[in-house]
N, C-alpha and C positions, 0 to 999 in steps of 0.2 A: 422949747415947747412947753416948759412950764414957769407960769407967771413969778414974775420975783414976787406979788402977794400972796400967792398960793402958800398951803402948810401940807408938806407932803413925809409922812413922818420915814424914819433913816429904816423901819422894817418892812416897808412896802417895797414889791416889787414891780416898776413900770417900764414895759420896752420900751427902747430907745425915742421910739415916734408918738407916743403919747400925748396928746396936749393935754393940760391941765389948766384952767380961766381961771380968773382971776378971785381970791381970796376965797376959793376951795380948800375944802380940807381933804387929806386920804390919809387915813388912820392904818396905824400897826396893822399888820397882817392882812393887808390888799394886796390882791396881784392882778394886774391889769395886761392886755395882752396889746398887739400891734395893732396900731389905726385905728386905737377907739380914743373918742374925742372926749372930753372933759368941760362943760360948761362954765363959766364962773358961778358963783356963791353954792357950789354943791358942797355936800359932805357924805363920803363915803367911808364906812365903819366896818372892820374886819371880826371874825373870819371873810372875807369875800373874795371870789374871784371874778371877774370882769373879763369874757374871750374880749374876740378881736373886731374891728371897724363896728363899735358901737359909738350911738352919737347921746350923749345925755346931757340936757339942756337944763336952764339955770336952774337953781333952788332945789332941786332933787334931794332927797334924802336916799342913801343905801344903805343897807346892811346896817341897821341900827337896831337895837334890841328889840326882841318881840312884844309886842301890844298886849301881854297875855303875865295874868296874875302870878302863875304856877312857874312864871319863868326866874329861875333864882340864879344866875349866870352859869348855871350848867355851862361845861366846854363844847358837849354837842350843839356848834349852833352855827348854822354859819349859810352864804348866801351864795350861789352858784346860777352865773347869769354867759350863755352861750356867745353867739356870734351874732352880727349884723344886726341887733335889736335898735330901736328908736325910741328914746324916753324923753320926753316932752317937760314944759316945767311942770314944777311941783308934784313929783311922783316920787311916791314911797312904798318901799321895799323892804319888809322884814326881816332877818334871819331866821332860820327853822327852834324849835324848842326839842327837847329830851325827849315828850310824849310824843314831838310829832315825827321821832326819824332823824331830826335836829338839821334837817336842810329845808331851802327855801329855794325851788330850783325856776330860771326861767330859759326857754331855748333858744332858737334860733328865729332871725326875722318875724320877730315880731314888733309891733306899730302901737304905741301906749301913749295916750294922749295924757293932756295934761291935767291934775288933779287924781289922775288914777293910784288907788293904793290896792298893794297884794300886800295880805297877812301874813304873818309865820307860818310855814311848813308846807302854802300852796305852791305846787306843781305845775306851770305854764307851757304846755308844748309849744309847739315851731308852727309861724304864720298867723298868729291872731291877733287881732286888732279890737284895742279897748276905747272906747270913743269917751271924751273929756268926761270926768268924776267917776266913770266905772269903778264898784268897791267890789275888793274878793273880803270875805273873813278868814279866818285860819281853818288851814286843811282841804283848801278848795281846790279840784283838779280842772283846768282846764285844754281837750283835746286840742290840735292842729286844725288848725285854719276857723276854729270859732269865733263870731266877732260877738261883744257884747255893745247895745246902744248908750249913748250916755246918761249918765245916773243911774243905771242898773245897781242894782247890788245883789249879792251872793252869799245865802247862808252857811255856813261853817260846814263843814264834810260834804258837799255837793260836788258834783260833777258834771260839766259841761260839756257835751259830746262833741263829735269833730263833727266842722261846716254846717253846724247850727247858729242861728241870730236872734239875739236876742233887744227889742223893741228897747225905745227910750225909756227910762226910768220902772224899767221891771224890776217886780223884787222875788228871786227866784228860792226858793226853801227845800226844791225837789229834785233831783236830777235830771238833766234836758238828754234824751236820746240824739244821738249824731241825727244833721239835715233838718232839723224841728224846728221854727221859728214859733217863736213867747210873747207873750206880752202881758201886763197886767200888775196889778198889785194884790193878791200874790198872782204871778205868773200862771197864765193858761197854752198851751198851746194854742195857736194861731194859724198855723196849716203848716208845708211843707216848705223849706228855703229853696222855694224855686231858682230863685233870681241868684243868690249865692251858686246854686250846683250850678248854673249855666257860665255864670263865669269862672269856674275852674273846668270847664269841658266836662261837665258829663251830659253824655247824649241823649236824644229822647228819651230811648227806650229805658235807659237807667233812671230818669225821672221819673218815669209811668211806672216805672218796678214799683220804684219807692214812694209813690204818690198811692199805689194800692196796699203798701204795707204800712203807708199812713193811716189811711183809711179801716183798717181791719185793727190797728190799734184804739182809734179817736172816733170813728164814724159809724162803725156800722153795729156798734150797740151788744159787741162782744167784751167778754170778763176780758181780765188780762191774761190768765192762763189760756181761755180761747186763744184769742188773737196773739200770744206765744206759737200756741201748735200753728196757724196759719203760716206764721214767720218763720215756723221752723220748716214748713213745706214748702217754701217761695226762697229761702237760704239756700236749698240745693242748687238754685242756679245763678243764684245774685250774692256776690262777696259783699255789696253796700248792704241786702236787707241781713246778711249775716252778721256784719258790724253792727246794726241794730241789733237785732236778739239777742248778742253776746254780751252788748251793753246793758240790756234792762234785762239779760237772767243776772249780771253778775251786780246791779244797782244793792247799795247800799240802804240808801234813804226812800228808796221808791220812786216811779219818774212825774214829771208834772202830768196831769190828766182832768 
């Protein structure tokens, strides 16, 4: 399963089924799990773990030091990548640093095209899909099932809500509320991810919720603390417009508007 050209160093750990292509490298302190596949000409750099049936295709970088000045090889550093993920060529992947927590974490089935790079210390939940050169910077969170378009980029401590999309080559500085689709340079919202919510099932009426709690955010010429109290009267019956409110009371950077 792995190539007589491959360099797969004597402290990594890889199960039994591993493939690893051809003049790959997997450096000290990899641990790789069952049914994840190995491209040729990768290199993958520890701390790292790798769960199981991921597929990473050629030229990938993993788990190689962070992009980041203040990083002085601190032992906090290392790159924690779940299950069933897809990495495309030429995608790179940071290790976390000391000030960020020192992990670089991504989850489960998620779809990452190629030229995609995530920074040191960003957080990628389960189901998202980054379409060809999508950039995260360091410290970028992004929820479950958000897709970014390609050439997007992402400013450093932003956050990306769940089942929100964000348009081709948007440059987002603000935090996106879950369901909100962006676009622009810098990034405006654009209206509600209609098309996204319907293909994960959610039904009318949960569309029309959140299409009026779009609305009382973006449209009808309320402050943000307004259109908070609205949302905080329309959360009593809706978990989605709740998921909104709790994300932009608890927004760091402020959301896009």
């Amino acid at each position: 399963m792995i190539d007589s050209s491959a360099q797969v160093h004597p402290e990594a750990e890889l199960a039994d089924d591993v493939s690893v292509g051809p003049y790959s490298i997997i450096g000290a302190n990899v641990k790789i799990d069952a049914g994840t596949q190995i491209g040729p000409h990768v290199v993958i750099k520890g701390p790292t773990q790798i769960g199981a049936n991921n597929k990473i295709f050629q030229f990938c970088s993993i788990g190689e030091d962070p992009q980041d000045k203040k990083y002085v090889g601190e032992s906090e550093s290392e790159l924690i990548i779940g299950n069933g993920n897809t990495f495309r060529e030429y995608v790179s992947i940071n290790r976390g640093t000391g000030d960020g927590g020192g992990k670089t974490v991504v989850g489960d089935d998620n779809w990452v095209m190629a030229y995609v790079h995530i920074a040191h210390d960003c957080i990628v939940g389960n189901q998202t899909i980054f379409a060809n050169n999508a950039t995260l910077a360091g410290h970028v969170t992004i929820d479950d099932y958000a897709i970014l378009g390609g050439f997007s980029g992402v400013h450093q401590f932003c956050r990306i809500g769940s089942y929100s999309f964000s348009a081709i080559s948007s440059v987002i500085v603000k935090d996106v509320p879950p369901y909100v689709l962006v676009s622009g340079n810098t990034a405006k919202p654009s209206g509600l991810n209609r098309e996204g919510l319907k293909r994960h099932g959610f039904d009318t009426d949960k569309i029309n919720t959140l299409r009026k709690a779009y609305k009382a955010i973006y449209r009808d010429g309320l402050t943000l603390k307004e259109a908070m109290d609205v949302l905080a009267s329309m959360a009593q019956d809706s978990q989605e417009v709740e998921a909104m409110r709790s994300f932009i009371a608890n927004s760091q950077r402020g959301i896009v508007r």
